[in-house]
Z-matrix of the N, CA and C atoms (Angstrom, degrees):
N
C 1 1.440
C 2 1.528 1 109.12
N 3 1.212 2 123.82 1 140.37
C 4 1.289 3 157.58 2 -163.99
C 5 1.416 4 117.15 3 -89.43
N 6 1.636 5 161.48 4 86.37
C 7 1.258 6 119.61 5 -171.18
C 8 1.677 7 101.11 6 -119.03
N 9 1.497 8 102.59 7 137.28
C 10 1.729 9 113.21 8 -167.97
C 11 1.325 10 113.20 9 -92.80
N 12 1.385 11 109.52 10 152.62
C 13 1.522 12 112.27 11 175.29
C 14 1.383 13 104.47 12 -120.83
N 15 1.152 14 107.78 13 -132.13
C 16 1.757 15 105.65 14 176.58
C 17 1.202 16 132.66 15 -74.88
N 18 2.075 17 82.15 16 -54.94
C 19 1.544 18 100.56 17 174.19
C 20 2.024 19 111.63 18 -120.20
N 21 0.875 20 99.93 19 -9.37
C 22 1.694 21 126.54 20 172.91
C 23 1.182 22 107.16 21 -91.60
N 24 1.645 23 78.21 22 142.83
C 25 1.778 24 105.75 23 158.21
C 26 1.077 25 143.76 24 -116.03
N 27 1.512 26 146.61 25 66.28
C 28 1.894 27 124.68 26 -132.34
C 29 1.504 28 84.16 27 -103.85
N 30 1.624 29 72.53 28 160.70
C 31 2.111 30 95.96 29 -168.11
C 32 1.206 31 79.65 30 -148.94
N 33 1.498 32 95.91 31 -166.77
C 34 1.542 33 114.08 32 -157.06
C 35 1.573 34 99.18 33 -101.98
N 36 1.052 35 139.77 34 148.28
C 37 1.332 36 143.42 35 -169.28
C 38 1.944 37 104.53 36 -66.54
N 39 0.992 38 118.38 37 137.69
C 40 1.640 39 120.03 38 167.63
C 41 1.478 40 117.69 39 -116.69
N 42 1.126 41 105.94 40 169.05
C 43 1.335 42 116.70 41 -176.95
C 44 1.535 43 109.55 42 -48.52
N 45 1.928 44 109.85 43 -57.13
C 46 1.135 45 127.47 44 -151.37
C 47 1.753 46 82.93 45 -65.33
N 48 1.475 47 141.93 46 -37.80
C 49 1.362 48 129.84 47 -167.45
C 50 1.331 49 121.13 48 -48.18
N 51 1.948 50 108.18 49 -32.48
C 52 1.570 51 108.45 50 -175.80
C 53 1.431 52 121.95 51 -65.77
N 54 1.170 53 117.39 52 7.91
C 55 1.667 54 85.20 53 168.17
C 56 1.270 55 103.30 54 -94.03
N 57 1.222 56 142.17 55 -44.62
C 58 1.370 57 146.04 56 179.88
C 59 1.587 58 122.14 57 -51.73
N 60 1.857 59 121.08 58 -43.79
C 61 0.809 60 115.45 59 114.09
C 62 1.578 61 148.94 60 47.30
N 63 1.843 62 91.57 61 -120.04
C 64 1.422 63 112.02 62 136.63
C 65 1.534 64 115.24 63 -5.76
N 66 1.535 65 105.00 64 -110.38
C 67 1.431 66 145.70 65 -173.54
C 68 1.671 67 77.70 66 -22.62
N 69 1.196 68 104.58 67 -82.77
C 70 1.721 69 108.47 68 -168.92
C 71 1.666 70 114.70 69 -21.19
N 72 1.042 71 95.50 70 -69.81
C 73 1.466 72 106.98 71 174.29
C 74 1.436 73 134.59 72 -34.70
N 75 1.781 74 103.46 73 -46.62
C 76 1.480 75 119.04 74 164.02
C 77 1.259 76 95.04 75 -82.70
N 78 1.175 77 157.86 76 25.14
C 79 1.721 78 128.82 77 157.92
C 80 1.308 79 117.66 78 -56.95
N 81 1.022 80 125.80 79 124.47
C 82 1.402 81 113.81 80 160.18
C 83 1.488 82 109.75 81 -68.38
N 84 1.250 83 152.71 82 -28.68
C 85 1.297 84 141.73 83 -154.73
C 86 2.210 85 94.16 84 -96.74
N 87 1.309 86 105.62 85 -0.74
C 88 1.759 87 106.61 86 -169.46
C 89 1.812 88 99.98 87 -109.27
N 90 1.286 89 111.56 88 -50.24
C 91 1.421 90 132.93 89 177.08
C 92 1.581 91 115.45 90 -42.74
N 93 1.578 92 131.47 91 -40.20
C 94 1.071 93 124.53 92 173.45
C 95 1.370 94 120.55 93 -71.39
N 96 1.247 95 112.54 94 -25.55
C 97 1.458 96 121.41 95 -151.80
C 98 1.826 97 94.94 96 -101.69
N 99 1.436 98 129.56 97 7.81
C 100 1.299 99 136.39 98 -163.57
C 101 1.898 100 109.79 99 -112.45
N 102 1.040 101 97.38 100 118.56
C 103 1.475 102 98.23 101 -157.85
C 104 1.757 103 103.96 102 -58.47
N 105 1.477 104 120.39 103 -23.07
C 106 1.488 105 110.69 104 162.16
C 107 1.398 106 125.43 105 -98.27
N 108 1.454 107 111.86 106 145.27
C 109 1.192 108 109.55 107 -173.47
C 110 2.031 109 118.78 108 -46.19
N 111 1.254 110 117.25 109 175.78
C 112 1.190 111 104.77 110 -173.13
C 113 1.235 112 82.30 111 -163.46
N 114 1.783 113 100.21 112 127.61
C 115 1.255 114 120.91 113 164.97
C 116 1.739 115 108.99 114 -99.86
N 117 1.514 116 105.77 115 -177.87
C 118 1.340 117 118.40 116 -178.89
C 119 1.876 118 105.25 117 -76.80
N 120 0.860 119 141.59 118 97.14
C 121 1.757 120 135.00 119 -158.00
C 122 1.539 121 92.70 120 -123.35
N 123 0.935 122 116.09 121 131.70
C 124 1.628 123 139.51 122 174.88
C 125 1.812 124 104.60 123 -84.76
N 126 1.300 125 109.73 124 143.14
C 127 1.543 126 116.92 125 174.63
C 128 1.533 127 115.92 126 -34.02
N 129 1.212 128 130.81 127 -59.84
C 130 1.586 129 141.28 128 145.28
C 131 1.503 130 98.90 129 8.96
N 132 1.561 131 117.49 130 -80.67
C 133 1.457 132 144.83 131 -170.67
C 134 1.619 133 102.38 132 -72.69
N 135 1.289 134 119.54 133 -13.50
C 136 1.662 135 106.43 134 164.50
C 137 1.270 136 118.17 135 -92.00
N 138 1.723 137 107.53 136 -19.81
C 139 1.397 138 96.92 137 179.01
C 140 1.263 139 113.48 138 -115.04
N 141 1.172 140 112.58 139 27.48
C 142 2.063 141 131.30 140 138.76
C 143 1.333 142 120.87 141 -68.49
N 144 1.341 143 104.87 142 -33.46
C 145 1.577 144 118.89 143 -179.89
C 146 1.610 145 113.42 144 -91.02
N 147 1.089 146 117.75 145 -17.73
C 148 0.920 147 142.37 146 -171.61
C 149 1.484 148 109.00 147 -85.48
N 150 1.232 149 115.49 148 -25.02
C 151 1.765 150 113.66 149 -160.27
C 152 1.696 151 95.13 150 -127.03
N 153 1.510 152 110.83 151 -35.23
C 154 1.937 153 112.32 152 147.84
C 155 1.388 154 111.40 153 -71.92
N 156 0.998 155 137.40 154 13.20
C 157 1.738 156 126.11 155 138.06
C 158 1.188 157 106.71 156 -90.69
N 159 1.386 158 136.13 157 -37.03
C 160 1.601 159 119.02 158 -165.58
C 161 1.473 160 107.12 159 -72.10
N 162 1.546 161 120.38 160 -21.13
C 163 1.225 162 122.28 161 170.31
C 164 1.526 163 125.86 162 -86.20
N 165 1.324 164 122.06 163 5.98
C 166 1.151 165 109.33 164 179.82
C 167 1.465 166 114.33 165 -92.06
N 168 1.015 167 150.62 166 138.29
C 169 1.488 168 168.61 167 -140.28
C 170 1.751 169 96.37 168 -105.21
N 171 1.679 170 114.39 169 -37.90
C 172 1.237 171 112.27 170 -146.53
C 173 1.653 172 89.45 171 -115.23
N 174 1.104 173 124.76 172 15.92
C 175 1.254 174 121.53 173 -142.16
C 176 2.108 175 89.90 174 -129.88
N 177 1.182 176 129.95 175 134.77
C 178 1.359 177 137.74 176 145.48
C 179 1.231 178 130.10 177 -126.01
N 180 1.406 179 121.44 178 106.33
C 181 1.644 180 118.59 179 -151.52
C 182 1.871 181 87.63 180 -116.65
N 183 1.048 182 112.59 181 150.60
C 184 1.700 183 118.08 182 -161.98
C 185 2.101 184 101.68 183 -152.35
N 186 1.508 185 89.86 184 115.22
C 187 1.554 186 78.71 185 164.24
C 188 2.101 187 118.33 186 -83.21
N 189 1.169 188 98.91 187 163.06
C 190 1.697 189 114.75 188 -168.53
C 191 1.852 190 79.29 189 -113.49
N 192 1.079 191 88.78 190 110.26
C 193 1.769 192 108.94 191 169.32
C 194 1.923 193 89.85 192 -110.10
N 195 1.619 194 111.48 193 147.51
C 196 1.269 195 111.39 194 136.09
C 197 1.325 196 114.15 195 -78.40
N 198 1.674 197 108.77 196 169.36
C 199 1.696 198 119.13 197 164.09
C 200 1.449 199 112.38 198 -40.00
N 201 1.214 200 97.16 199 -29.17
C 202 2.598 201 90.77 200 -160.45
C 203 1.736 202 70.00 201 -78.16
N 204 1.315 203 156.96 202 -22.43
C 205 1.808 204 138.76 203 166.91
C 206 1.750 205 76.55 204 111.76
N 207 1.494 206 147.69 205 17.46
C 208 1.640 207 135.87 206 149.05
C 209 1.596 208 99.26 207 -42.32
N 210 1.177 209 110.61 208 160.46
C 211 1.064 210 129.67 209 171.79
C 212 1.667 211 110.43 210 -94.82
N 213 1.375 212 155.18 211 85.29
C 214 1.311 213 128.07 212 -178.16
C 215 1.249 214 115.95 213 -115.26
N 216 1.452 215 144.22 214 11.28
C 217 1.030 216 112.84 215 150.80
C 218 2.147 217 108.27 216 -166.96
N 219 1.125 218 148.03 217 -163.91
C 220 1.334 219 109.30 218 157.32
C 221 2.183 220 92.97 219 -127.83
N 222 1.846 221 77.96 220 -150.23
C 223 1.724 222 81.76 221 -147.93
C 224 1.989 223 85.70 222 -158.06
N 225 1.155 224 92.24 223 171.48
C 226 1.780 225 94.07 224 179.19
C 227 1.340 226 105.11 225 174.15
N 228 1.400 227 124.59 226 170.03
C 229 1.193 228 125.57 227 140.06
C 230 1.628 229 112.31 228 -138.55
N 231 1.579 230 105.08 229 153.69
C 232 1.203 231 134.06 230 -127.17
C 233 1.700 232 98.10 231 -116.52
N 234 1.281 233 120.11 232 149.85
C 235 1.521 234 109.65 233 164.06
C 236 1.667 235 116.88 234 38.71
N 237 1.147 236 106.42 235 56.61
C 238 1.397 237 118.98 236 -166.30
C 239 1.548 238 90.38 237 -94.19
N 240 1.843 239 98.88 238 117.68
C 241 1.360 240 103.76 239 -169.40
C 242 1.941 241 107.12 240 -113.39
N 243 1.328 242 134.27 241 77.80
C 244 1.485 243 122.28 242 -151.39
C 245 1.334 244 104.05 243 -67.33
N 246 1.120 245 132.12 244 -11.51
C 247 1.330 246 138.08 245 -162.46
C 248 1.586 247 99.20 246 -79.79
N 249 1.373 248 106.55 247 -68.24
C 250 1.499 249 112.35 248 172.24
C 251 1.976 250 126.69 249 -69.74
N 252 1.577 251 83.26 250 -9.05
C 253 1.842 252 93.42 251 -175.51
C 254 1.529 253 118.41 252 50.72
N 255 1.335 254 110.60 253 70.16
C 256 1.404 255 136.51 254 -152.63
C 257 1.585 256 109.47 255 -156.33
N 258 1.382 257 123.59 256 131.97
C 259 1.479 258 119.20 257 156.24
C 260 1.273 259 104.08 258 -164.62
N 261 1.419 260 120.07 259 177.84
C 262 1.860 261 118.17 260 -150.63
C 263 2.122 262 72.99 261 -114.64
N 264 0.839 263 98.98 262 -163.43
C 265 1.582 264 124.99 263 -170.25
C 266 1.486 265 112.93 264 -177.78
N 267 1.293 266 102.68 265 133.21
C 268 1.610 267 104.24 266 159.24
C 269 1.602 268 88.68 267 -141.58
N 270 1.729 269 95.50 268 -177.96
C 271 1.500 270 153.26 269 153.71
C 272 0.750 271 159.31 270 -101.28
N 273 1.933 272 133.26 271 81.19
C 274 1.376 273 109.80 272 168.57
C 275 1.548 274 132.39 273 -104.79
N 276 1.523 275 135.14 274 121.56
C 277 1.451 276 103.70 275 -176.48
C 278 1.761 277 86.05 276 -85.88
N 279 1.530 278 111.18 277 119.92
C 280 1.542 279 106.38 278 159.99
C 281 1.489 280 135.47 279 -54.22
N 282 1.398 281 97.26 280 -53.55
C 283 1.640 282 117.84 281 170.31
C 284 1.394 283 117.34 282 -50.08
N 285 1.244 284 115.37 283 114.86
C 286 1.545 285 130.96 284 169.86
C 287 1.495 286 139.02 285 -42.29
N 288 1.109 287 82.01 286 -29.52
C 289 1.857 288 123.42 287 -168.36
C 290 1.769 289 105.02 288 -81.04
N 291 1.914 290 101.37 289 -36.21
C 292 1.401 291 92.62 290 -166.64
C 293 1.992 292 91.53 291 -112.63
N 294 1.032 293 114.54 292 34.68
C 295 1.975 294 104.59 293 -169.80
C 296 1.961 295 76.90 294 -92.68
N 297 1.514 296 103.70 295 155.91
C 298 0.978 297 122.21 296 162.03
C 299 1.432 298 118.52 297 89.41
N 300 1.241 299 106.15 298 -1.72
C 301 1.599 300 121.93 299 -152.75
C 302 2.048 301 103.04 300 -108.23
N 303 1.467 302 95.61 301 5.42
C 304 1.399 303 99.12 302 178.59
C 305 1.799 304 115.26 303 77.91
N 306 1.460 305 93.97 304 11.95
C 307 1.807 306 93.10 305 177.40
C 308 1.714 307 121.52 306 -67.16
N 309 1.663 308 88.84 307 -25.32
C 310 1.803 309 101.24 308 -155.78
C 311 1.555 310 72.54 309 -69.94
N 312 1.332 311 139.01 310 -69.95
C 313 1.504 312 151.17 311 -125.26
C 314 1.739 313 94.34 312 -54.34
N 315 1.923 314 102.64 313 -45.14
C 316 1.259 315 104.08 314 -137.60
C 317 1.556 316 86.93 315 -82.99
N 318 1.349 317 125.29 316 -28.65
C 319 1.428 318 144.48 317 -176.22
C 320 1.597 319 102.29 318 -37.36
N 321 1.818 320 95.03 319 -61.80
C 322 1.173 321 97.46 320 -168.59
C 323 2.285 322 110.55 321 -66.21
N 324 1.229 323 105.84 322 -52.62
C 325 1.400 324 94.25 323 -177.34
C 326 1.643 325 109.55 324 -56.86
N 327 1.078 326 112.64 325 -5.61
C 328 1.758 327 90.79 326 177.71
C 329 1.737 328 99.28 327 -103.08
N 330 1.353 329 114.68 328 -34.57
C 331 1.960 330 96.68 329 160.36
C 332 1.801 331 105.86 330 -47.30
N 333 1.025 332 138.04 331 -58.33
C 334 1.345 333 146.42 332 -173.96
C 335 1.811 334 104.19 333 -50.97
N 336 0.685 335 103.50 334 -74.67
C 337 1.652 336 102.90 335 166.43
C 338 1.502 337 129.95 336 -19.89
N 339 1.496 338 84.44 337 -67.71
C 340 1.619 339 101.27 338 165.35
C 341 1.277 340 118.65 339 -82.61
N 342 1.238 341 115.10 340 -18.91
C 343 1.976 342 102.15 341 179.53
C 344 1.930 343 102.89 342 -85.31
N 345 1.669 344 120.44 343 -26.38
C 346 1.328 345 117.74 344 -179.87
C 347 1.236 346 112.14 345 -79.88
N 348 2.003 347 118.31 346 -33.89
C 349 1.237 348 108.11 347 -167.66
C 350 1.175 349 125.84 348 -88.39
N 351 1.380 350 100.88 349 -34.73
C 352 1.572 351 124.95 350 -168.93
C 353 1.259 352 126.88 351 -97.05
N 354 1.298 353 111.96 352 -33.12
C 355 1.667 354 134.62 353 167.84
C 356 1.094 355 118.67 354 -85.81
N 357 1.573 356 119.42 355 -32.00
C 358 1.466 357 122.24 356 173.55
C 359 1.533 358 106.79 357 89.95
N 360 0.904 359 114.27 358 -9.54
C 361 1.957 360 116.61 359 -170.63
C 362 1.858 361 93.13 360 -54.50
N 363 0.750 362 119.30 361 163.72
C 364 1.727 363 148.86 362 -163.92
C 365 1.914 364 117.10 363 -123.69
N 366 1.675 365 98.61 364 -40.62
C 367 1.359 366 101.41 365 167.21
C 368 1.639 367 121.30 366 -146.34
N 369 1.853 368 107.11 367 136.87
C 370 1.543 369 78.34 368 179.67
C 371 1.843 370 98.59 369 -114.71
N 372 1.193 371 111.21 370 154.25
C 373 1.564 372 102.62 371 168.53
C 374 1.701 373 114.84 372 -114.00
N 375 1.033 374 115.25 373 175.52
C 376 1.687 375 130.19 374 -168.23
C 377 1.704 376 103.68 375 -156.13
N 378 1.475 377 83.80 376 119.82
C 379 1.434 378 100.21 377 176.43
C 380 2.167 379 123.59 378 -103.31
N 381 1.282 380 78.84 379 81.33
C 382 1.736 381 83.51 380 -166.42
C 383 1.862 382 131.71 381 -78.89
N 384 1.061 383 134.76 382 139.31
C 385 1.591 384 117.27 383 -164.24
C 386 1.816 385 84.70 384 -99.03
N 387 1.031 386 85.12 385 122.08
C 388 1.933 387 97.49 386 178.34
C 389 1.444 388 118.88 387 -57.77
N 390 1.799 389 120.74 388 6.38
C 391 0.846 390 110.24 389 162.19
C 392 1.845 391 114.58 390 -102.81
N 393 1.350 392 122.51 391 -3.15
C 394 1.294 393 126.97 392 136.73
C 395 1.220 394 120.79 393 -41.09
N 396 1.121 395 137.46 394 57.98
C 397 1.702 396 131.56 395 163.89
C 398 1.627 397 115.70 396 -56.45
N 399 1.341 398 100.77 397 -32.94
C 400 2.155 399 84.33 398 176.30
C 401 1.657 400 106.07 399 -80.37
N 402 1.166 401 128.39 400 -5.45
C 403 1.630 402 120.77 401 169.93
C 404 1.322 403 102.76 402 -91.45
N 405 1.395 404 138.47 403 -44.16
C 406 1.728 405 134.23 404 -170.18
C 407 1.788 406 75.15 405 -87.56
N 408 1.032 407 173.78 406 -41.53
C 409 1.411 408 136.55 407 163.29
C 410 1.335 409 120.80 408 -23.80
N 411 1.346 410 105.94 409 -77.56
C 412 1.866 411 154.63 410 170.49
C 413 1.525 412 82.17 411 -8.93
N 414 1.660 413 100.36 412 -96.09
C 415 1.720 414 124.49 413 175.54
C 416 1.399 415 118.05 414 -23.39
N 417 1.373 416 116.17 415 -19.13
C 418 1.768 417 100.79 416 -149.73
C 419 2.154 418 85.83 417 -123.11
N 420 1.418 419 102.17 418 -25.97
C 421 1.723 420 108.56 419 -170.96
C 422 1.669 421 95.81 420 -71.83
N 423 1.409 422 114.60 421 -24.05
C 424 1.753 423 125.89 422 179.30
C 425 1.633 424 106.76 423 -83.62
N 426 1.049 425 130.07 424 2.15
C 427 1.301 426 123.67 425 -175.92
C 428 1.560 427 129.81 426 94.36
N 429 1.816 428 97.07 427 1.66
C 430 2.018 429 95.04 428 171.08
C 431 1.081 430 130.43 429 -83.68
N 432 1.454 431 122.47 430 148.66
C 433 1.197 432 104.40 431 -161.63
C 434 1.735 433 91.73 432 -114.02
N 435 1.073 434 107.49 433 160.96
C 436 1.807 435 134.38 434 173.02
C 437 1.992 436 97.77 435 -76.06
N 438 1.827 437 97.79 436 100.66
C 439 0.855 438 96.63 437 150.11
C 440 1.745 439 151.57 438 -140.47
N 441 1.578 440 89.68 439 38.29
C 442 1.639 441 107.41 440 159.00
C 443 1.950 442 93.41 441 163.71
N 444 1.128 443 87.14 442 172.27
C 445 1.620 444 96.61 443 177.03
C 446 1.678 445 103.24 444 -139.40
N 447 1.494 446 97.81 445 141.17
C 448 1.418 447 116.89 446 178.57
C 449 1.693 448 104.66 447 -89.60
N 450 1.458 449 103.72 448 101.27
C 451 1.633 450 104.42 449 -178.41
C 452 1.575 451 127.29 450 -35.74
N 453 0.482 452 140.18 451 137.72
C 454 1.896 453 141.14 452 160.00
C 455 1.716 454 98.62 453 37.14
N 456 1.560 455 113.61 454 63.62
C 457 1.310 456 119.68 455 -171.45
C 458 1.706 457 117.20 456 -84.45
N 459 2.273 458 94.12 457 -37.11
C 460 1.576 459 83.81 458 -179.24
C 461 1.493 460 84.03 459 -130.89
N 462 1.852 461 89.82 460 169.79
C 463 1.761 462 108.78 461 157.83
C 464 1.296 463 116.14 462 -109.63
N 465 1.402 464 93.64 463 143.56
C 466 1.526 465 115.15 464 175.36
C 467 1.257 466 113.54 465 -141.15
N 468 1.407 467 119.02 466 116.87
C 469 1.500 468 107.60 467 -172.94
C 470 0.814 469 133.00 468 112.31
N 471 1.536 470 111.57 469 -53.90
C 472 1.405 471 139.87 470 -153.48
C 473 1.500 472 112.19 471 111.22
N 474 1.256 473 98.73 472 -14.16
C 475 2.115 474 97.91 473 172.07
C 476 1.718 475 101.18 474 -95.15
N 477 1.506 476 103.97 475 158.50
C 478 1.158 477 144.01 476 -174.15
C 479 1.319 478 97.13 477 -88.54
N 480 1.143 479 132.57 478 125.91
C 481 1.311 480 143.00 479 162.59
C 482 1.382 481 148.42 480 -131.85
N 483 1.730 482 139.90 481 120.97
C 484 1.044 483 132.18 482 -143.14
C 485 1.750 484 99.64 483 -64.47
N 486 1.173 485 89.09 484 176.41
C 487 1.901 486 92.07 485 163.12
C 488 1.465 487 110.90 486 -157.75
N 489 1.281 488 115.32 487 107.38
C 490 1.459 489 149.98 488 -162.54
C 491 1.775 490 112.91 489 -67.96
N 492 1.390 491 115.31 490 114.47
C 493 1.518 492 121.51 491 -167.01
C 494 1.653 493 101.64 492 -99.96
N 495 1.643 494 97.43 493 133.19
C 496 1.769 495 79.83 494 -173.26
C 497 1.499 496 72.96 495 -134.08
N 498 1.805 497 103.20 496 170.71
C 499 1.155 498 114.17 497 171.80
C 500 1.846 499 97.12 498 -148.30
N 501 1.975 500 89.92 499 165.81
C 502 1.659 501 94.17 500 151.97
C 503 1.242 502 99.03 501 -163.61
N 504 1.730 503 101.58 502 161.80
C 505 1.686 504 106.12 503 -177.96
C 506 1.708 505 86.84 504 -114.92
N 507 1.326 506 106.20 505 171.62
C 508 1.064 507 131.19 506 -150.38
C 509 1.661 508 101.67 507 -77.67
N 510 1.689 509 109.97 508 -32.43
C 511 1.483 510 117.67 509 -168.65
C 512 1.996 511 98.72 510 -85.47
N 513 1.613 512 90.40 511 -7.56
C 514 1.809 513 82.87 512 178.85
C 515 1.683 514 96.74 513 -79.88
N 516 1.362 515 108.77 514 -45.26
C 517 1.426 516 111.22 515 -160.43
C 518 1.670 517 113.14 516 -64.87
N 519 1.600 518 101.34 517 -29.90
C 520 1.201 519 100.34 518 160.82
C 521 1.584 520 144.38 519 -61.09
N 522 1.767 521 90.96 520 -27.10
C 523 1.860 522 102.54 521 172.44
C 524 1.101 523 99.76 522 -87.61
N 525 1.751 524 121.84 523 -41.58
C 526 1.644 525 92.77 524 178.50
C 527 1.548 526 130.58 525 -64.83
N 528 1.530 527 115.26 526 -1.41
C 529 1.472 528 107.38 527 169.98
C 530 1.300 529 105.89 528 -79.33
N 531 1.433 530 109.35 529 -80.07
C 532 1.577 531 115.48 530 167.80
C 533 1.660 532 109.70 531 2.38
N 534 1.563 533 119.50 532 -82.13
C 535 1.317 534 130.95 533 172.46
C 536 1.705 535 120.89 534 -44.12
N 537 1.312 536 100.83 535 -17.47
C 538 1.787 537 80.76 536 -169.17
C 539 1.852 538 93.15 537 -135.54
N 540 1.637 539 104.43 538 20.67
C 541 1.232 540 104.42 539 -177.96
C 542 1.704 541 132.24 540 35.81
N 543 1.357 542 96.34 541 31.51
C 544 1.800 543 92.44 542 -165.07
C 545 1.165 544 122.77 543 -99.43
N 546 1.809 545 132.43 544 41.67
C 547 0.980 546 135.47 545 144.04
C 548 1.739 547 116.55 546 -104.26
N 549 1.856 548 108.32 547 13.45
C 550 1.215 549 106.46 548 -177.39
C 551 1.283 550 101.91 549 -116.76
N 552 1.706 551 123.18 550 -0.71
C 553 1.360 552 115.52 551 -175.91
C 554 1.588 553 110.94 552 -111.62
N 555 1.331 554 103.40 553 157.29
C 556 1.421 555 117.74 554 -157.34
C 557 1.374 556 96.75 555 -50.35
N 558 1.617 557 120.98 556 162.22
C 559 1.426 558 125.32 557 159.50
C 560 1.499 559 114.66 558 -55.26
N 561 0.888 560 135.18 559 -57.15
C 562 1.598 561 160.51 560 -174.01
C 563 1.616 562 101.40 561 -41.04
N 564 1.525 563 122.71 562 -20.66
C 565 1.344 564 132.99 563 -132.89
C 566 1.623 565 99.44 564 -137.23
N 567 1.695 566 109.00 565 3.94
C 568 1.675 567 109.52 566 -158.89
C 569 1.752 568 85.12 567 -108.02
């Protein structure tokens, strides 16, 4: 199964995705901005990661295809707790070509969609490094709200850096559609 957004498509991650992947992974311009550290990992080490995601129970890892079926970036949710109806979410658009272009935003309301409508979950959280400003944009233009920061949590650089706790419940995500009507307005328009 397939689940659509405006201009996206996320699916389930494939084999053929790891080399690119990869590349993603070693970016230096993607790697700082990623709340876990990131070493240099060779294909070998993607498709270790690759085969400990298919086993995780708690785990939903999703590639971000555009419509033309590109691959640009992936998506998941994390610590998927059904008991409590809870799971974390992130974002990456990897591709260079597509950052800025409103993919991360739309990424996130269609995980939200599908994690309130279809999954039933109740809350999702996002764990952001506050020096990511286009994801705590992303996070916050979808309806999350800022709710605490873990002081001087990671390094990058050599600087100390906060790392930003966001949340949403399902009845927010619901007023923020309602309110900003944005499964009725054009793609072109997000």
């Amino acid at each position: 199964m397939n689940i659509r957004g405006k201009r996206i498509l996320l699916r389930a991650i494939s084999i053929d995705d790891l080399p690119l992947l990869h590349g993603w992974f070693n970016d230096p311009e993607i790697a700082p901005g990623l709340g876990d550290a990131h070493f240099p990992s060779s294909l070998f080490h993607q498709e270790a990661w690759f085969k400990r995601a298919l086993e995780d129970e708690a785990t939903v890892r999703l590639a971000v295809e555009h419509m033309d079926a590109t691959l640009i970036g992936y998506t998941g949710f994390w610590e998927i707790s059904w008991r409590d109806g809870r799971a974390e979410h992130a974002v990456v658009i990897g591709s260079a070509h597509n950052r800025g272009k409103g993919y991360g935003r739309e990424v996130i309301a269609t995980c939200c969609r599908y994690a309130f409508e279809e999954m039933g979950l109740y809350r999702l959280d996002a764990r952001v490094l506050e020096t990511n400003r286009a994801s705590l944009r992303a996070y916050q233009a979808c309806g999350f709200q800022i709710e605490g920061t873990l002081r001087q949590h990671a390094l990058r650089g050599g600087q100390r850096i906060n790392l930003v706790l966001l949340g949403l419940l399902a009845s927010e995500y619901a007023s923020w559609v309602q309110r900003t009507h944005y499964w009725e307005t054009p793609a072109d328009s997000t």
